[in-house]
N, C-alpha and C positions, 0 to 999 in steps of 0.2 A: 504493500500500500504506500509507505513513505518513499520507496523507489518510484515509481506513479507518479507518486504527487512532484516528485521534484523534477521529474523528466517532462513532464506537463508545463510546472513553473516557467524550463528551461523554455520550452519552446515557446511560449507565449511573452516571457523576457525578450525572445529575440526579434520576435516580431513588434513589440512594445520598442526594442530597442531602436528596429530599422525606421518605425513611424518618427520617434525624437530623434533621431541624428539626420532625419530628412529635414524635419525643423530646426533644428540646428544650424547645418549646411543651407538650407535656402534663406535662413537670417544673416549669418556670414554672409554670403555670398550680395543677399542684398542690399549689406551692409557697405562690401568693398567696391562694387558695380556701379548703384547706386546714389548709394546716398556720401561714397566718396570718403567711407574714412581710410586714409590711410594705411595706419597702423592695424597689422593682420592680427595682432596678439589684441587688439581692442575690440575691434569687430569682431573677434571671435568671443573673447568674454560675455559680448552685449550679447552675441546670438547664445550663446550657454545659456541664459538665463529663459530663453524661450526652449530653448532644448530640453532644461530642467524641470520647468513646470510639463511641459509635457509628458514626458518621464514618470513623475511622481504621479499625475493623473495616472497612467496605466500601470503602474506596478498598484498602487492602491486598489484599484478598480477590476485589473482585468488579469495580473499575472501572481499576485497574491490574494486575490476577496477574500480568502477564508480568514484574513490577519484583523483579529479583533481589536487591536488597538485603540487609541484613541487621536484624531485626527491630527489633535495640533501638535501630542508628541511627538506622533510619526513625521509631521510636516516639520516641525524642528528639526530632530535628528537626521530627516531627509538633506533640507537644505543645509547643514553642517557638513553632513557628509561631501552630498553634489559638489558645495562649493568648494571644498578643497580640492575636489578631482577639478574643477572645473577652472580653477590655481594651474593646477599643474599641467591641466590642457592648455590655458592659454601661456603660459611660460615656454612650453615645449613649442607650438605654433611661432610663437615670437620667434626663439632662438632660431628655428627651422629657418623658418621666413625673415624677416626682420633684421636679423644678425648675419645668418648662413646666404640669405639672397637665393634661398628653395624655394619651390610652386607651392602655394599653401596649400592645393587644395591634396599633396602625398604628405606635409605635414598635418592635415587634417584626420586623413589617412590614418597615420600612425598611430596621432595620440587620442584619436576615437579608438584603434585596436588595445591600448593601454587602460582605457577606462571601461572598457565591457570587459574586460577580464578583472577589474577592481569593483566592479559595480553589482556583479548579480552577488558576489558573495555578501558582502554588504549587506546591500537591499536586504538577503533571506536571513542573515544571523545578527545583524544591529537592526535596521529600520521595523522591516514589517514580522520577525520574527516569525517566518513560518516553515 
């Protein structure tokens, strides 16, 4: 049963994951296109925060329901969390881009592959505990 439930989580994660890092990437991107910021580690922070909230909707909602918590903790702990990964994505992005003068969108690439591998454990064993 608990093997089930977490090979279910998994895949509903990923699909939760693929819909926020669409949101993500088309806020980035509308960001640097656009509306002309510059700086790739900015626009990608601003676009995280829409990445985030979408995120948190679908883990809440659709990839953990059964986590009885209670909302605002979860949403604490959530954005605690997000935000530090969401630190370190746009630190990595900068360096990539910014510093390195790489295509943001293979540093984007990367450090979305760095925070799905930091993110579903999370999410199951601190946020939504399930």
């Amino acid at each position: 049963m608990q093997l089930q439930q977490t090979k279910t989580q998994i895949l509903r994660y990923i699909v939760n994951g693929v819909i926020a890092t669409c949101v993500h990437y088309a806020v980035l991107t509308l960001n640097i296109t656009i509306f002309g910021i510059e700086s790739a580690g900015l626009a990608n922070v601003i676009a995280a925060c829409f990445g985030i909230t979408a995120s948190f909707v679908g883990n809440r909602y659709f990839v953990f329901p059964q986590s009885n918590g209670r909302l605002l903790v979860q949403s604490v702990k959530f954005i605690g969390f997000y935000g530090s990964i969401a630190v370190m994505h746009g630190l990595l992005l900068w360096v990539w881009t910014d510093i390195q003068g790489l295509d943001y969108r293979l540093g984007f690439l990367l450090a979305t592959s760095i925070q799905v591998s930091l993110s579903f454990m999370g999410n199951k064993w601190l946020v939504f505990k399930a």
